[in-house]
PDB file as gemmi writes it, atoms N, CA and C in Angstrom:
CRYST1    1.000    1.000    1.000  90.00  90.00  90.00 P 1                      
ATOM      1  N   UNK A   1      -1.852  20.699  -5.437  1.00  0.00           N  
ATOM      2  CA  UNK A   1      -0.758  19.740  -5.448  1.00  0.00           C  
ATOM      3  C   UNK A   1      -0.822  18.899  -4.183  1.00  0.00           C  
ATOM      4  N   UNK A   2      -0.313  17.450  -4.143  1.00  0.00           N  
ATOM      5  CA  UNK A   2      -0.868  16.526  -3.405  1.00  0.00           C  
ATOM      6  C   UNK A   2       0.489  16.733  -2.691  1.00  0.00           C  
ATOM      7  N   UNK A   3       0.785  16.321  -1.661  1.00  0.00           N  
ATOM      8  CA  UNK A   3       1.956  15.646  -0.418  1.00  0.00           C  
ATOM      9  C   UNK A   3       1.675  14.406  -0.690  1.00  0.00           C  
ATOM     10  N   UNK A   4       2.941  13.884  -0.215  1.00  0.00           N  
ATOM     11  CA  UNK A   4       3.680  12.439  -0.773  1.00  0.00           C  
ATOM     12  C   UNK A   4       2.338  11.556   0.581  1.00  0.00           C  
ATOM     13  N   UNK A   5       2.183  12.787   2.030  1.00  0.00           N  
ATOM     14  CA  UNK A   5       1.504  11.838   2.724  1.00  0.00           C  
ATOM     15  C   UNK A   5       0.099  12.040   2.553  1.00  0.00           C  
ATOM     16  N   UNK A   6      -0.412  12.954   1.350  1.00  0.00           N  
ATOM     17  CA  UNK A   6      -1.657  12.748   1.409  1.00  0.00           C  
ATOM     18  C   UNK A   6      -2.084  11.239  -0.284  1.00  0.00           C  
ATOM     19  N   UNK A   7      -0.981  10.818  -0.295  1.00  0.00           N  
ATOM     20  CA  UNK A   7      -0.563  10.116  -1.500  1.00  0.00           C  
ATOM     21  C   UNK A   7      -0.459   8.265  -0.943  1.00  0.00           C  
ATOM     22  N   UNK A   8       0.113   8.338   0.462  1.00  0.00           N  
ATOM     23  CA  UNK A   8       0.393   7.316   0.810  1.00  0.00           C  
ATOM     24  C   UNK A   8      -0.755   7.290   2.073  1.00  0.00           C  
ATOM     25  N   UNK A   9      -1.631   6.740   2.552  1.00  0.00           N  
ATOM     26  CA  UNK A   9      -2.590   6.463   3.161  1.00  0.00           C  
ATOM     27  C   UNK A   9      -2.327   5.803   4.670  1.00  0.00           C  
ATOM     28  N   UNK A  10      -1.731   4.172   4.335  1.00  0.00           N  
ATOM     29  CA  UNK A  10      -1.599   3.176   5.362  1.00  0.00           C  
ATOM     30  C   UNK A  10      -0.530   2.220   5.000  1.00  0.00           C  
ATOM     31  N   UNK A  11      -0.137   1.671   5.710  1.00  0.00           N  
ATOM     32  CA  UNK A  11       0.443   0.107   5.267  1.00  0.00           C  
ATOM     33  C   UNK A  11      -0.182  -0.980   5.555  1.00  0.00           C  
ATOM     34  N   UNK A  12      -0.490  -1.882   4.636  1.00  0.00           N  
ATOM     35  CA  UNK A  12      -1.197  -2.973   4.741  1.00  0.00           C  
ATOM     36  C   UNK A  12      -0.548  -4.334   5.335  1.00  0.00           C  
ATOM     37  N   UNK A  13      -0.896  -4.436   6.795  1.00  0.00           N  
ATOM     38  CA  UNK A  13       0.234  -5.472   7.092  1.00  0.00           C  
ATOM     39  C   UNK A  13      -0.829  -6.753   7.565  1.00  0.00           C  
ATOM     40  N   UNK A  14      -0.631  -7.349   6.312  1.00  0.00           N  
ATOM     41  CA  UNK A  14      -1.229  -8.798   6.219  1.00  0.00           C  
ATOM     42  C   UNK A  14      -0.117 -10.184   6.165  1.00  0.00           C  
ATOM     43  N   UNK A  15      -0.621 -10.956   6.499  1.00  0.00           N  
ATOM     44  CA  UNK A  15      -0.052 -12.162   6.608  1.00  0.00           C  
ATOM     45  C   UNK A  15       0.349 -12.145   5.389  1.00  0.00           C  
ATOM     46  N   UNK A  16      -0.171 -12.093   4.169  1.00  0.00           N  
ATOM     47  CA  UNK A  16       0.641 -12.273   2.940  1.00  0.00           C  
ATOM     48  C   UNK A  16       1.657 -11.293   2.782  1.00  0.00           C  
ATOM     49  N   UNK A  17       1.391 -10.316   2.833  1.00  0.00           N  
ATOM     50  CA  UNK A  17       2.109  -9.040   2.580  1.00  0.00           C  
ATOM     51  C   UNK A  17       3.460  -8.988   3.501  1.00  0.00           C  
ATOM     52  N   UNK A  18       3.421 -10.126   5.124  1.00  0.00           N  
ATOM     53  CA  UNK A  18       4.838 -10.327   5.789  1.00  0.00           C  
ATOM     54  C   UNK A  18       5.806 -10.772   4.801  1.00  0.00           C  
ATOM     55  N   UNK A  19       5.390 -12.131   4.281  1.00  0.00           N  
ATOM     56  CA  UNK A  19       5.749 -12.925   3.878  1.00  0.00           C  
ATOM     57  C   UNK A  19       6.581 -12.416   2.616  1.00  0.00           C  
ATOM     58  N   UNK A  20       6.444 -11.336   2.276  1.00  0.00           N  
ATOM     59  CA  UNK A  20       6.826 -10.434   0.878  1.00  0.00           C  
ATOM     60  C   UNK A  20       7.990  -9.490   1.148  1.00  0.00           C  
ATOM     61  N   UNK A  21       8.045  -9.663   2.515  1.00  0.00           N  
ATOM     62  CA  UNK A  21       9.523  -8.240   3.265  1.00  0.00           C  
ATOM     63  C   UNK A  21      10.731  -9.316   3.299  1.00  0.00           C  
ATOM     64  N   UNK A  22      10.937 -10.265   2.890  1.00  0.00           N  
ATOM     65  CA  UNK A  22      12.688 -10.926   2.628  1.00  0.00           C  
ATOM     66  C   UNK A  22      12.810 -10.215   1.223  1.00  0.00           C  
ATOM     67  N   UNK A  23      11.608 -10.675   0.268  1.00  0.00           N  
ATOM     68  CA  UNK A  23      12.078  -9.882  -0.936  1.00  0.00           C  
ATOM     69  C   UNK A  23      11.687  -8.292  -1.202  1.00  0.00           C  
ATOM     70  N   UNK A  24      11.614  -7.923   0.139  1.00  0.00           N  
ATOM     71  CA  UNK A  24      11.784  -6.457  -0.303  1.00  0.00           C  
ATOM     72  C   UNK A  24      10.339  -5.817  -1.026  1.00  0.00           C  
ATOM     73  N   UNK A  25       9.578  -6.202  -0.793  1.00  0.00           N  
ATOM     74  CA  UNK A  25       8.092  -5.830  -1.424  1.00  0.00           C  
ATOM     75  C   UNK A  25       7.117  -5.608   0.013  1.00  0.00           C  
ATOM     76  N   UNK A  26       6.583  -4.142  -0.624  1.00  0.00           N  
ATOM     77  CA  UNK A  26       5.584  -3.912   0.594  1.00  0.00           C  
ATOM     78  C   UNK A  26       4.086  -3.022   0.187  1.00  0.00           C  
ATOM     79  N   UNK A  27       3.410  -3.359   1.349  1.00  0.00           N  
ATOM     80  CA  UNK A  27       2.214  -3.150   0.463  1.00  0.00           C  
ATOM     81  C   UNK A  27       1.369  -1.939   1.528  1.00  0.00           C  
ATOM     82  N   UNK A  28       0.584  -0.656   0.598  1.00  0.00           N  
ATOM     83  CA  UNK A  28       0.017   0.144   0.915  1.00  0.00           C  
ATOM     84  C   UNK A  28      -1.005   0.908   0.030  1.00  0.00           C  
ATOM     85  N   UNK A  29      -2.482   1.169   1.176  1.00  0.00           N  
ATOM     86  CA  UNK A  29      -2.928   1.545   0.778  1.00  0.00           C  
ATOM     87  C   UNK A  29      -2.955   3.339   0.196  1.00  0.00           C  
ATOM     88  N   UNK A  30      -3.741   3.311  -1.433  1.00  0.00           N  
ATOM     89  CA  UNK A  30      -3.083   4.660  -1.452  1.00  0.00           C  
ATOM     90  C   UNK A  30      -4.117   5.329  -1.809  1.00  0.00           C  
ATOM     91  N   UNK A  31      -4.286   6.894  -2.272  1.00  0.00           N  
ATOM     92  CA  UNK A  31      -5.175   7.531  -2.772  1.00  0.00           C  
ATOM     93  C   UNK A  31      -5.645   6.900  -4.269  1.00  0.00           C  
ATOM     94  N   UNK A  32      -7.190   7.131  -4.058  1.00  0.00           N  
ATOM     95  CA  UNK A  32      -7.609   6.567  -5.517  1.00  0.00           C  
ATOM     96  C   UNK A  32      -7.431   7.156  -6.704  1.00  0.00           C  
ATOM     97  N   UNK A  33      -6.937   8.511  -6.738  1.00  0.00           N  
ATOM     98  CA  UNK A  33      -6.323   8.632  -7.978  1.00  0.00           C  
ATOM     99  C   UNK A  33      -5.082   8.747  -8.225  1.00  0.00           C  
ATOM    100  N   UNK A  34      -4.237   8.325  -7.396  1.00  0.00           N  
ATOM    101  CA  UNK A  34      -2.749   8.200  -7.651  1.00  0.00           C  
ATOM    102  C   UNK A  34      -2.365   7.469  -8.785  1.00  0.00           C  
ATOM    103  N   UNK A  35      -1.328   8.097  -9.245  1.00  0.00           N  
ATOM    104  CA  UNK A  35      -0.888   7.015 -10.540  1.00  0.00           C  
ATOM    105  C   UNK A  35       0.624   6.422  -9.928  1.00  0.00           C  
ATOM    106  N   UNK A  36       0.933   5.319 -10.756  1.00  0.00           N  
ATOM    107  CA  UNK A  36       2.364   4.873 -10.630  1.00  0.00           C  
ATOM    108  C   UNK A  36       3.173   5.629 -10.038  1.00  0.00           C  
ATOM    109  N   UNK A  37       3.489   7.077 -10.961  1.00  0.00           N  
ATOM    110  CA  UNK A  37       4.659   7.701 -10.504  1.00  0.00           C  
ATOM    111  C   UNK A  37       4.625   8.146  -9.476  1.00  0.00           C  
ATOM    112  N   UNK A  38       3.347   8.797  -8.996  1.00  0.00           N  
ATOM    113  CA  UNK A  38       3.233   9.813  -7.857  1.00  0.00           C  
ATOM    114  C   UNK A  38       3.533   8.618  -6.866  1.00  0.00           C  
ATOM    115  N   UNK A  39       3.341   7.446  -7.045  1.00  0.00           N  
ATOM    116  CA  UNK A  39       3.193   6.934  -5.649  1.00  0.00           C  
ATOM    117  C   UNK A  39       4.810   6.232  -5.401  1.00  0.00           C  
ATOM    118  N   UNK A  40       5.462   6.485  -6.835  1.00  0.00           N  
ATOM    119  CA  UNK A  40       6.867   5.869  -6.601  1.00  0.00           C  
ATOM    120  C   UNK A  40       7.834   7.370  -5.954  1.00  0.00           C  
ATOM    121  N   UNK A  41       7.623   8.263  -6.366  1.00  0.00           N  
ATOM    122  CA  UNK A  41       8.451   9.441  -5.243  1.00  0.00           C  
ATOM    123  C   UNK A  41       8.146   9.920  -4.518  1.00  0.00           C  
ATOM    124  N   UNK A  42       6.265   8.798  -4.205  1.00  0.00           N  
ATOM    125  CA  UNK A  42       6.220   9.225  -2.290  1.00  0.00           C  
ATOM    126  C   UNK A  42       6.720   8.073  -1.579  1.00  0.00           C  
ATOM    127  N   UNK A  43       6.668   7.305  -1.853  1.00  0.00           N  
ATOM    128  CA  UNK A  43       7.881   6.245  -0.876  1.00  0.00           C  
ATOM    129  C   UNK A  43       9.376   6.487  -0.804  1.00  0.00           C  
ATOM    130  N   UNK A  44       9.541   7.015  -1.850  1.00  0.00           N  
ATOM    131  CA  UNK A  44      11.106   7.576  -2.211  1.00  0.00           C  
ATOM    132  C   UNK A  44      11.001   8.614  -1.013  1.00  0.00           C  
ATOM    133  N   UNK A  45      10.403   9.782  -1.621  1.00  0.00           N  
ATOM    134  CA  UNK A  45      10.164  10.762  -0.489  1.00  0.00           C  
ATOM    135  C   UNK A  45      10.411  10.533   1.187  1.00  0.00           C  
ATOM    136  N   UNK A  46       8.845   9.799   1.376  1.00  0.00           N  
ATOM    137  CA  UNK A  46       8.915   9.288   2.329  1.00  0.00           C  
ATOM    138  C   UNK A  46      10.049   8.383   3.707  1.00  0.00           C  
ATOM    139  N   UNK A  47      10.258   7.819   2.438  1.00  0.00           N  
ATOM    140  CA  UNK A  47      11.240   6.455   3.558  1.00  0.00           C  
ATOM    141  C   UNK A  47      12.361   6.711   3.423  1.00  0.00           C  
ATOM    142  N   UNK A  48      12.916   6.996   2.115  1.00  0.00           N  
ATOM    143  CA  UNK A  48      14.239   7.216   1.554  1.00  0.00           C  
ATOM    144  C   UNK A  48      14.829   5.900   1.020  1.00  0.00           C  
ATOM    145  N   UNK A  49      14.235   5.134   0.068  1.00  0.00           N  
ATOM    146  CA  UNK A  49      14.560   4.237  -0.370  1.00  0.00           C  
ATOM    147  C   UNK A  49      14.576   4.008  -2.086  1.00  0.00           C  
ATOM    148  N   UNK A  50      14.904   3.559  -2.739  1.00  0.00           N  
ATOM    149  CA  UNK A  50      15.200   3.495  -3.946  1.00  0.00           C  
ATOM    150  C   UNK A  50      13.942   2.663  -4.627  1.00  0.00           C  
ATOM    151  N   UNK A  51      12.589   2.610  -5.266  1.00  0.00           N  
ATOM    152  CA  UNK A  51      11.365   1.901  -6.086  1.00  0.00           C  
ATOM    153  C   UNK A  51      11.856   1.201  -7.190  1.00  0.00           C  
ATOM    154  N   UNK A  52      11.857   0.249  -8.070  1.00  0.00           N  
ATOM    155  CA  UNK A  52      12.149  -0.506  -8.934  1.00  0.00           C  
ATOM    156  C   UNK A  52      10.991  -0.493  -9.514  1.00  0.00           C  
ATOM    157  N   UNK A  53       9.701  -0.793  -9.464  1.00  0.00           N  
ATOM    158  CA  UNK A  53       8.563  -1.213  -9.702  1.00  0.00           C  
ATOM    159  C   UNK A  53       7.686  -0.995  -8.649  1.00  0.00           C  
ATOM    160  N   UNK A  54       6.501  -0.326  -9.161  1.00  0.00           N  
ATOM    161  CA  UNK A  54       4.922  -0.715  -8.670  1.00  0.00           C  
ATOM    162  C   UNK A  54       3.903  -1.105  -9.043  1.00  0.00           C  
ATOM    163  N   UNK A  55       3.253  -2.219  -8.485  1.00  0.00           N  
ATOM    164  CA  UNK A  55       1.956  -2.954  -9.055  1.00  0.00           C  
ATOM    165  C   UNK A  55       0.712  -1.897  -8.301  1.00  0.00           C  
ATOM    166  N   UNK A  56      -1.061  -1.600  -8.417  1.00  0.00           N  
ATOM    167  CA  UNK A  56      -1.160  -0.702  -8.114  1.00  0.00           C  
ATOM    168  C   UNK A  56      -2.701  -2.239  -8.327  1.00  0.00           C  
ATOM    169  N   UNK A  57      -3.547  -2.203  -7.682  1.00  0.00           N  
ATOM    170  CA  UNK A  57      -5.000  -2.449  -8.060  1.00  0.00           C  
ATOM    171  C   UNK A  57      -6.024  -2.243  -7.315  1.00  0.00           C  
ATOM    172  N   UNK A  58      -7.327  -2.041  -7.774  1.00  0.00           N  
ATOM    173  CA  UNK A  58      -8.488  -1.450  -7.328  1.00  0.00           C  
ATOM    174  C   UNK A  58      -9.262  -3.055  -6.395  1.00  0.00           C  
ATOM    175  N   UNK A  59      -9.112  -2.413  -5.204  1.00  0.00           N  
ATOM    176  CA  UNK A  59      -9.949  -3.247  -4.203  1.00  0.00           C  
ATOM    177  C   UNK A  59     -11.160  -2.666  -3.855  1.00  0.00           C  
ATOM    178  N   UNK A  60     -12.491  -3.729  -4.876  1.00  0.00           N  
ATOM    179  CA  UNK A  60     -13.602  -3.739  -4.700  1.00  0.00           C  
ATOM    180  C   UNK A  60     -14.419  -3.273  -3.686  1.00  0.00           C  
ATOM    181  N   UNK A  61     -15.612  -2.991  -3.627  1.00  0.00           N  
ATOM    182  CA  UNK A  61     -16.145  -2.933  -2.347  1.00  0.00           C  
ATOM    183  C   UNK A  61     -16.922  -4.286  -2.169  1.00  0.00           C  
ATOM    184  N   UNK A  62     -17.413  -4.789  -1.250  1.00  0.00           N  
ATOM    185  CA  UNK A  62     -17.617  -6.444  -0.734  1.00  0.00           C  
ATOM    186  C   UNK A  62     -19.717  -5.722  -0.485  1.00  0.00           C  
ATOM    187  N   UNK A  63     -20.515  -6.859  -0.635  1.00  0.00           N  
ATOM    188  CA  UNK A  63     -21.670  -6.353   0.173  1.00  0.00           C  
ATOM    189  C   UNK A  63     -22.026  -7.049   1.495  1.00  0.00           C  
ATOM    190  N   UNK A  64     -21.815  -6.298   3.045  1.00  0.00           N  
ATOM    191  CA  UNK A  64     -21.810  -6.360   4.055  1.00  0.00           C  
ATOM    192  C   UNK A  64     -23.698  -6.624   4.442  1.00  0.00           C  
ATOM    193  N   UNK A  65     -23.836  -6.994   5.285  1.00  0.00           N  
ATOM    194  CA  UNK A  65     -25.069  -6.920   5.926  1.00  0.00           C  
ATOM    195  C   UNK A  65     -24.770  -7.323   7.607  1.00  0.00           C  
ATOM    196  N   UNK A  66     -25.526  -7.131   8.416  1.00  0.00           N  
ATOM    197  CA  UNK A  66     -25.994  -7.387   9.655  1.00  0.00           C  
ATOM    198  C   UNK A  66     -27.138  -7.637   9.941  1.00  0.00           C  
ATOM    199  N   UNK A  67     -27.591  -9.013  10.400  1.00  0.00           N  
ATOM    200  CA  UNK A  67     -29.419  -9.222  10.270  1.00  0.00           C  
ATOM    201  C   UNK A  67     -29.577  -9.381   9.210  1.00  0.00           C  
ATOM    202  N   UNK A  68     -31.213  -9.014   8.747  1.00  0.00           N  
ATOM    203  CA  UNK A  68     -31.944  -9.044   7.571  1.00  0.00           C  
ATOM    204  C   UNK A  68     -31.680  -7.426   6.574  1.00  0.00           C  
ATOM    205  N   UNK A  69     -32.122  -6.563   7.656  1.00  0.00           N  
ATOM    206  CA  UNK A  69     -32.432  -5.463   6.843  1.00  0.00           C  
ATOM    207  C   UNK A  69     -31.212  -4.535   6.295  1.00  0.00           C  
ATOM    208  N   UNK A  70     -30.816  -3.554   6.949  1.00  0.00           N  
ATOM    209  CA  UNK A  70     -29.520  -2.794   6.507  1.00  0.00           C  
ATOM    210  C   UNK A  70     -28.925  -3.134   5.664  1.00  0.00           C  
ATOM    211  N   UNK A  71     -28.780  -3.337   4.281  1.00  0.00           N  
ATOM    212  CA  UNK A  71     -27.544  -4.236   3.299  1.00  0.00           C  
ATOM    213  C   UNK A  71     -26.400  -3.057   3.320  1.00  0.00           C  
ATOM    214  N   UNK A  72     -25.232  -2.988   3.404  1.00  0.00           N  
ATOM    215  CA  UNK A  72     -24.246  -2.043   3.439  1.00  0.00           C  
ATOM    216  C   UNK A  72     -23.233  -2.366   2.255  1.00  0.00           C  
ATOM    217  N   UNK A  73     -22.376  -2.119   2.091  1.00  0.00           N  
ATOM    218  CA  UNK A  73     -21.003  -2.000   1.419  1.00  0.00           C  
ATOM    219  C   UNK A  73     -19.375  -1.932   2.080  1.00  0.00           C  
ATOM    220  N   UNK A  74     -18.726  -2.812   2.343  1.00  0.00           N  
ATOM    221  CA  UNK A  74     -17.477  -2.613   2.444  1.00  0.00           C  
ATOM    222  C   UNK A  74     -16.886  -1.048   1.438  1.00  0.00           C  
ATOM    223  N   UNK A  75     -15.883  -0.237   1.794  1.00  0.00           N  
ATOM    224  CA  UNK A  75     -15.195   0.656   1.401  1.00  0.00           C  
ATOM    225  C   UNK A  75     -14.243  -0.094   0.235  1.00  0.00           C  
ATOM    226  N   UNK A  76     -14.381   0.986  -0.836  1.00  0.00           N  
ATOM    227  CA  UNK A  76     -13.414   0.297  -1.884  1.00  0.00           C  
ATOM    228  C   UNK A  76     -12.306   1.227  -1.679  1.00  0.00           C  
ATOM    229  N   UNK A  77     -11.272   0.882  -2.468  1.00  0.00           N  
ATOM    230  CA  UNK A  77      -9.611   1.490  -2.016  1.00  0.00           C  
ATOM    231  C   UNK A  77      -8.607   0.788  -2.580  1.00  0.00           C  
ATOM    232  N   UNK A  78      -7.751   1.263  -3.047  1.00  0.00           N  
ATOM    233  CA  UNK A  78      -6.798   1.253  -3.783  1.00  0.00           C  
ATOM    234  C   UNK A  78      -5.501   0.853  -3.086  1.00  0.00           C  
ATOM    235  N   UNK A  79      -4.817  -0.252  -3.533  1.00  0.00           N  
ATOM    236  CA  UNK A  79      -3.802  -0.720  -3.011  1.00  0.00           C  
ATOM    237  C   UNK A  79      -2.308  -0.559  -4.095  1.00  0.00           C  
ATOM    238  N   UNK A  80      -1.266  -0.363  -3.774  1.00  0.00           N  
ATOM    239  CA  UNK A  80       0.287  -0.381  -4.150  1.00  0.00           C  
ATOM    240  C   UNK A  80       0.825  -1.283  -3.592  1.00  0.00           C  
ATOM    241  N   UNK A  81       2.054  -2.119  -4.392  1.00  0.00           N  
ATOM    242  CA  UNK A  81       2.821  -2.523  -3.883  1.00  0.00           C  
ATOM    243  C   UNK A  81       3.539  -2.700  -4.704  1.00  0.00           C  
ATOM    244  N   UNK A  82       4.682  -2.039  -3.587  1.00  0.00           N  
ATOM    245  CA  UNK A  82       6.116  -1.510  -3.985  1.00  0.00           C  
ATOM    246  C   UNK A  82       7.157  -2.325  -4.092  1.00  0.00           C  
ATOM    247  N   UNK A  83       7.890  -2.514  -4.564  1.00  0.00           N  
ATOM    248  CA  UNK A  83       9.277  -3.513  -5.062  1.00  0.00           C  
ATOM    249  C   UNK A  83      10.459  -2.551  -4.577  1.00  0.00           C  
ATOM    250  N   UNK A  84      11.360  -2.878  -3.652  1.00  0.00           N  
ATOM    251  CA  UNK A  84      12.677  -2.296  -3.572  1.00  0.00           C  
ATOM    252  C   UNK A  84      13.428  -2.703  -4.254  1.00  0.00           C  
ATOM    253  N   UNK A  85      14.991  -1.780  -4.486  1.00  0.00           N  
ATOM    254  CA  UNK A  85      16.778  -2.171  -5.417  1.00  0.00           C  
ATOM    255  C   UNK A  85      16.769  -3.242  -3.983  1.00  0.00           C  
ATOM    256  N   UNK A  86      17.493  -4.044  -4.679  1.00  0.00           N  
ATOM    257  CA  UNK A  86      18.525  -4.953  -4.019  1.00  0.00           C  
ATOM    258  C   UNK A  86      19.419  -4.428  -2.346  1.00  0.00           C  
ATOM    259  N   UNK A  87      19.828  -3.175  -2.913  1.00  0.00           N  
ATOM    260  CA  UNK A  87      20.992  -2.358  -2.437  1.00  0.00           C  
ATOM    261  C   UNK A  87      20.085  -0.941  -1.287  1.00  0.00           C  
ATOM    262  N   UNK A  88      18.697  -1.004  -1.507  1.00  0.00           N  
ATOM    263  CA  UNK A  88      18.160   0.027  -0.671  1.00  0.00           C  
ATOM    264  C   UNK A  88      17.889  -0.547   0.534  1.00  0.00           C  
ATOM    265  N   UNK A  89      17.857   0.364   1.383  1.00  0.00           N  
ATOM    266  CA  UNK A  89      17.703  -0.248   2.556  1.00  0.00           C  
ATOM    267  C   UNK A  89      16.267  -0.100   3.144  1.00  0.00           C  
ATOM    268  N   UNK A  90      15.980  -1.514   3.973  1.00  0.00           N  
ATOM    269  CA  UNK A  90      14.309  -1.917   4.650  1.00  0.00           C  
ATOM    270  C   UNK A  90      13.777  -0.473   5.284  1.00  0.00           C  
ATOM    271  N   UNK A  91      12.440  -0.768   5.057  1.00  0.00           N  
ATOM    272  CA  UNK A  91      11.666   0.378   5.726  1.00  0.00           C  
ATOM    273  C   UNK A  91      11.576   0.059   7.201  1.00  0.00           C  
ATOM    274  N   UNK A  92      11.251   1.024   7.880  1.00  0.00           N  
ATOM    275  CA  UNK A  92      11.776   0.849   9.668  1.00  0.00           C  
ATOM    276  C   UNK A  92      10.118   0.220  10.276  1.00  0.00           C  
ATOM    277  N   UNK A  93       9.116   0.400   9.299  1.00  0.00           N  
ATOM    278  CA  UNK A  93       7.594   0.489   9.880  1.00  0.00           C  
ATOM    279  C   UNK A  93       7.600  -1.038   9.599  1.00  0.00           C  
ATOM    280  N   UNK A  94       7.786  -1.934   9.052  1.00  0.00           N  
ATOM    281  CA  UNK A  94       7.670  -3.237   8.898  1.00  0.00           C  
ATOM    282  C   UNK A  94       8.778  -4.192   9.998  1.00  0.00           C  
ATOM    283  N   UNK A  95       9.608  -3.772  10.413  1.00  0.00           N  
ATOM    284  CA  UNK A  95      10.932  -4.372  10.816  1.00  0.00           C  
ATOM    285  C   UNK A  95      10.321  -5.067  12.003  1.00  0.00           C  
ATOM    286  N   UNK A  96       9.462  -4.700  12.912  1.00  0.00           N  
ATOM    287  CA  UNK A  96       8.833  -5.142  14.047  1.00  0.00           C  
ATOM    288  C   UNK A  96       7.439  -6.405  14.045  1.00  0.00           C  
ATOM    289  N   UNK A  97       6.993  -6.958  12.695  1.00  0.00           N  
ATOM    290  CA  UNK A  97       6.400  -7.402  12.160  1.00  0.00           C  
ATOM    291  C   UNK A  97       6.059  -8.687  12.499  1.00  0.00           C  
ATOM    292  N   UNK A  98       7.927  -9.134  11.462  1.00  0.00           N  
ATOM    293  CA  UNK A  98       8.060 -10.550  11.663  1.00  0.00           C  
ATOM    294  C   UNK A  98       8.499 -11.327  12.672  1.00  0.00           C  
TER     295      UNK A  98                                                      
END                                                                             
C-alpha cells in the first residue's frame, strides 16, 4: 500500500502553472501509476483541502544530446493537476510564488 507522499512526488512551479493559483489549480508531479483517485485523497490527505477535479497526463521523454556522441533521453513522468472547491482553502507551498 502506497502513502499519499509516496503518491505525490513534487510541485511543479512553472510560469504557467503561477498563473493557474487565482483559480485555484495546481500542478504536480506524481507517481506513474497513480490513478485519479489515489491522487485526489493524497492532496486531500496531504494539504487538507477539498479536489473537485483532476486532469492527469503522461510527460514524454525529450531526446537530449551533448556534442556528437552520447544521445540520452530526458526522464518521462507523470503530471496532475488539481482543481480546488471555491470554499477550500490555498495550499501554503505556492503562497510565496507570486
Amino acid at each position: 500500500m502506497k502513502t499519499a507522499y509516496d503518491i505525490i512526488i513534487r510541485p511543479i512551479i512553472t510560469e504557467q502553472s503561477m498563473e493557474d493559483l487565482d483559480i485555484k489549480k495546481y500542478a504536480f508531479e506524481v507517481a506513474k501509476d497513480a490513478n485519479k483517485i489515489e491522487i485526489k485523497k493524497a492532496i486531500e490527505e496531504i494539504f487538507g483541502v477539498t479536489v473537485i477535479k483532476v486532469t492527469t497526463t503522461h510527460v514524454r521523454a525529450k531526446s537530449k544530446r551533448q556534442g556528437a556522441y552520447p544521445m540520452g533521453k530526458t526522464a518521462a513522468w507523470k503530471k496532475a493537476v488539481v482543481k480546488l472547491s471555491a470554499d477550500s482553502k490555498n495550499i501554503e507551498l505556492f503562497e510565496g510564488m507570486v
